[in-house]
VMD Tcl script that draws the C-alpha trace (Angstrom):
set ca {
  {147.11 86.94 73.64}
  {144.70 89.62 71.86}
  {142.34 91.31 73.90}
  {140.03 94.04 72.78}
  {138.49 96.35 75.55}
  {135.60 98.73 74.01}
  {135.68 101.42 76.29}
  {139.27 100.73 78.04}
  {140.08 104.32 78.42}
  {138.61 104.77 82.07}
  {137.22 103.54 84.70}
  {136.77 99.64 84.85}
  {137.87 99.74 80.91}
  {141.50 100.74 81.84}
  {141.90 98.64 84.50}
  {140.92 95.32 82.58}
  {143.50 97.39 79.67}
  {146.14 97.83 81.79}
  {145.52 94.36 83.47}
  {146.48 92.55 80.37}
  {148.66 95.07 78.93}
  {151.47 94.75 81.72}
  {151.15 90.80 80.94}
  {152.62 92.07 77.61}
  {149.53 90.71 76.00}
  {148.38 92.51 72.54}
  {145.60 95.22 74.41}
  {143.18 97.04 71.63}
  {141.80 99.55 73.90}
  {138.86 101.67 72.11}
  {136.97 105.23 73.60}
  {134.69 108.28 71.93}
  {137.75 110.80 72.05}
  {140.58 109.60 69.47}
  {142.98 112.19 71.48}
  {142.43 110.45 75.07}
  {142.21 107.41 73.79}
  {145.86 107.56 71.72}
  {147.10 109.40 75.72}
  {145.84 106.50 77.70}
  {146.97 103.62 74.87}
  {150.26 105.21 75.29}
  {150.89 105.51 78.49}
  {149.82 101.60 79.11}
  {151.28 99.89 76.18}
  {147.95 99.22 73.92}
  {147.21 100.08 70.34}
  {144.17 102.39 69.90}
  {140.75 102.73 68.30}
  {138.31 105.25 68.50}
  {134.69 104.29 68.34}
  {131.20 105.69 68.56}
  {128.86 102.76 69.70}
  {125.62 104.75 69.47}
  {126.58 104.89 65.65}
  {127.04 101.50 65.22}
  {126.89 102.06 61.08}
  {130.56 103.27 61.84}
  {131.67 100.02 63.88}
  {132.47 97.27 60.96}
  {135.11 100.34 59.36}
  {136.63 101.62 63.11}
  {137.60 97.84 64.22}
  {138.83 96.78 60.71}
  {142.38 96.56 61.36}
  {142.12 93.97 64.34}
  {143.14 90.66 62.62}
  {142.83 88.19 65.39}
  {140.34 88.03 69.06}
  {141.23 85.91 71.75}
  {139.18 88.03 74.37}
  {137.25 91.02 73.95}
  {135.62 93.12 76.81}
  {132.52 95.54 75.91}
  {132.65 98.00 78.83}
  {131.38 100.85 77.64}
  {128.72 102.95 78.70}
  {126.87 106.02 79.16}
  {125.13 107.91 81.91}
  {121.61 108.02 81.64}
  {118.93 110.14 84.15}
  {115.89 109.86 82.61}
  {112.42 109.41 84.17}
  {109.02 108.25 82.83}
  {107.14 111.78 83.21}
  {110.66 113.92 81.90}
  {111.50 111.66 79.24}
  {114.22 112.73 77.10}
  {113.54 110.38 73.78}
  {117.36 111.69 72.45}
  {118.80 110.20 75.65}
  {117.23 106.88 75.87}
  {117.85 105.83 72.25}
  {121.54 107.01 72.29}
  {121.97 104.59 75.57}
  {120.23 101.79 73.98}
  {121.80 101.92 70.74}
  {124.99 102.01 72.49}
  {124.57 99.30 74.77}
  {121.93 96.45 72.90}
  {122.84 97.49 69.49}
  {126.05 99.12 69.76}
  {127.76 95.60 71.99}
  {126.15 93.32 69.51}
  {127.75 94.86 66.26}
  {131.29 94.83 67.74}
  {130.49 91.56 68.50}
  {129.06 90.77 65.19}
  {132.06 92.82 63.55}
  {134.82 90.62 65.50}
  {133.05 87.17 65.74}
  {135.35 86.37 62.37}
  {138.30 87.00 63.86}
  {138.00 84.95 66.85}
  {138.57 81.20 67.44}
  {136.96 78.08 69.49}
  {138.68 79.06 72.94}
  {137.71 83.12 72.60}
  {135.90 84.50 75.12}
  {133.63 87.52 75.57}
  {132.22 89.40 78.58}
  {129.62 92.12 78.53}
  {128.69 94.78 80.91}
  {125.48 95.45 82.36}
  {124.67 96.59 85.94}
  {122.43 96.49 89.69}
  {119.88 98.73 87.64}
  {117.94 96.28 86.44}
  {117.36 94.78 89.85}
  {117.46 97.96 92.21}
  {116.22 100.33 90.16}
  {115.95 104.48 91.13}
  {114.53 107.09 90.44}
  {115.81 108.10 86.96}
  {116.94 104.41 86.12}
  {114.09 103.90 83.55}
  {116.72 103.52 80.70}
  {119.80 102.18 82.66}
  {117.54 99.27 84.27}
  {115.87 98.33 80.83}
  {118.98 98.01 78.99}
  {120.65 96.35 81.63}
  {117.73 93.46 81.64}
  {118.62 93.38 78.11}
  {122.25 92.81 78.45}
  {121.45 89.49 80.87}
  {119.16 88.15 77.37}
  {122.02 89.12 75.32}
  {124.47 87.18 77.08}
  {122.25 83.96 76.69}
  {121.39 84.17 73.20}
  {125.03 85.06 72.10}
  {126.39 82.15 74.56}
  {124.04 80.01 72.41}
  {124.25 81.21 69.20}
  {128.25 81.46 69.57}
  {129.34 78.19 70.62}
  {131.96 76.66 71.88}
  {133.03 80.45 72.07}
  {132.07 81.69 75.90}
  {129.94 84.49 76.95}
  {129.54 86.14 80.14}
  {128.36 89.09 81.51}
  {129.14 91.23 84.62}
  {127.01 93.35 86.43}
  {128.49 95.98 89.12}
  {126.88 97.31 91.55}
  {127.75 100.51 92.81}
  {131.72 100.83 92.41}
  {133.00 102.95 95.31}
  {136.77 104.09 93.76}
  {135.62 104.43 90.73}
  {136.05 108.25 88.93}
  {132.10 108.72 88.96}
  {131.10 107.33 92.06}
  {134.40 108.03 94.28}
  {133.70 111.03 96.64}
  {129.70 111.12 96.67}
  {127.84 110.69 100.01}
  {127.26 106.84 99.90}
  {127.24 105.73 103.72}
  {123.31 104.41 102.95}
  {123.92 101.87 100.18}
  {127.52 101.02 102.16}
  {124.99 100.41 105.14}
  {123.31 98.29 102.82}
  {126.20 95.74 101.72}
  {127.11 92.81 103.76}
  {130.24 93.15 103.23}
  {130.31 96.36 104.67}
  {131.96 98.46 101.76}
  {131.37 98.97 98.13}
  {132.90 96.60 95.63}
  {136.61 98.31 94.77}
  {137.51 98.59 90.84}
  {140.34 95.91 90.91}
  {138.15 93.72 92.30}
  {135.50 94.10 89.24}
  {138.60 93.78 87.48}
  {139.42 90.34 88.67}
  {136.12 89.40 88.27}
  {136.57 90.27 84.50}
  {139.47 87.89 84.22}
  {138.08 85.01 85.82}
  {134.94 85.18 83.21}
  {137.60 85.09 80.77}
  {139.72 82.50 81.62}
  {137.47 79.87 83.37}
  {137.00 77.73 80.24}
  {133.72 76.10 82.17}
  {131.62 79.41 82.64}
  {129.57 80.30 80.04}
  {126.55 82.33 79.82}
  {126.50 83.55 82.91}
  {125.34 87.41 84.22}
  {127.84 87.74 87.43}
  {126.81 90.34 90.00}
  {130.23 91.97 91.76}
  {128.34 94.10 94.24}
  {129.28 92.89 98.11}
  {125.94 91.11 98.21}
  {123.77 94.75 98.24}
  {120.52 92.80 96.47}
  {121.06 90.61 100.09}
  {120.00 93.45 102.47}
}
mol new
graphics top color blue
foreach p $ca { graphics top sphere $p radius 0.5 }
foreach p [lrange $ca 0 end-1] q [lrange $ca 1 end] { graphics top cylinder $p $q radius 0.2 }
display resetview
């Protein structure tokens, strides 16, 4: 099995890497820094690629030596605080470049190499319906990913598209350690949604050859409360 993760070098990325990668499976793991990414491919058992998605001119060339797609996993993001009244223009069209434009050329890029049974999932996020203070960029774009996922679902077919959206990820290396008793307060389920379970939520949209276009929330039920 092939299986490309854009943006495998962290976070949720290496997880869903090293996932498939101890299954033996063929893992094309891709980040920003060529010399983390060739450390982390390394130590998991993946082949490398390093790619810029908010210069998605450079795309088509980085991912030219993948010959074959079974599943590929767009991850990758960016961390974007930017408010209506401070608005940093620089900011917001690096994060939606990246994320709109930057997802739909690696998928554009790869479509060729993939068969009738591929699958794709994208990433979006809890932005787009909780949004904060600072979230004007991270909520649009992540509205955007949930019309992306339709269109390419449609456009696509038979090949399956799903999406994912996170809420707040309480082991995760940016969120793991900040004061977050109110949203845990918040959840249902009484915790935070763990990595590994994200993960697994990854795989399923994968492998369940009867879900297709559809944006799964992995958040404990916070939108509930």
């Amino acid at each position: 099995m092939s299986v490309v993760v854009i943006g495998g070098t962290s976070g949720i990325g290496l997880e869903v890497s090293r996932f498939f990668a101890d299954l033996g499976d063929d893992v094309v793991l891709t980040g920003r820094d060529a010399g983390r990414a060739e450390r982390v491919a390394h130590e998991i058992g993946a082949r490398v690629v390093a790619l810029e998605l908010a210069d998605p001119q450079t795309i088509a060339d980085a991912l030219a030596g993948i010959e074959r797609v079974d599943h590929l996993v767009l991850t990758a993001i960016d961390r974007d605080d930017n408010t209506v009244a401070g608005y940093d223009l620089e900011r917001a069209l690096r994060l939606v470049t990246l994320k709109l434009v930057g997802y739909t050329e690696v998928v554009h890029t790869l479509v060729p190499r993939m068969h009738p049974a591929s699958s794709i999932v994208v990433f979006g996020g809890q932005a787009m319906q909780r949004p904060y203070p600072g979230s004007t960029t991270v909520s649009t774009v992540n509205g955007g990913v949930v019309g992306l996922v339709h269109s390419l679902a449609v456009e696509l077919a038979p090949i399956r598209v799903n999406g994912i959206h996170p809420g707040i990820v309480g082991d995760s290396p940016y969120w793991e350690g900040k004061p977050l008793d109110a949203v845990v307060a918040r959840t249902p389920l009484g915790r935070l949604a763990r990595m590994t379970e994200v993960r697994d939520a990854v795989v399923f949209l994968l492998r369940n050859g009867a879900v297709n276009g559809v944006n799964l929330p992995v958040d404990g039920g916070w939108l509930l409360k």
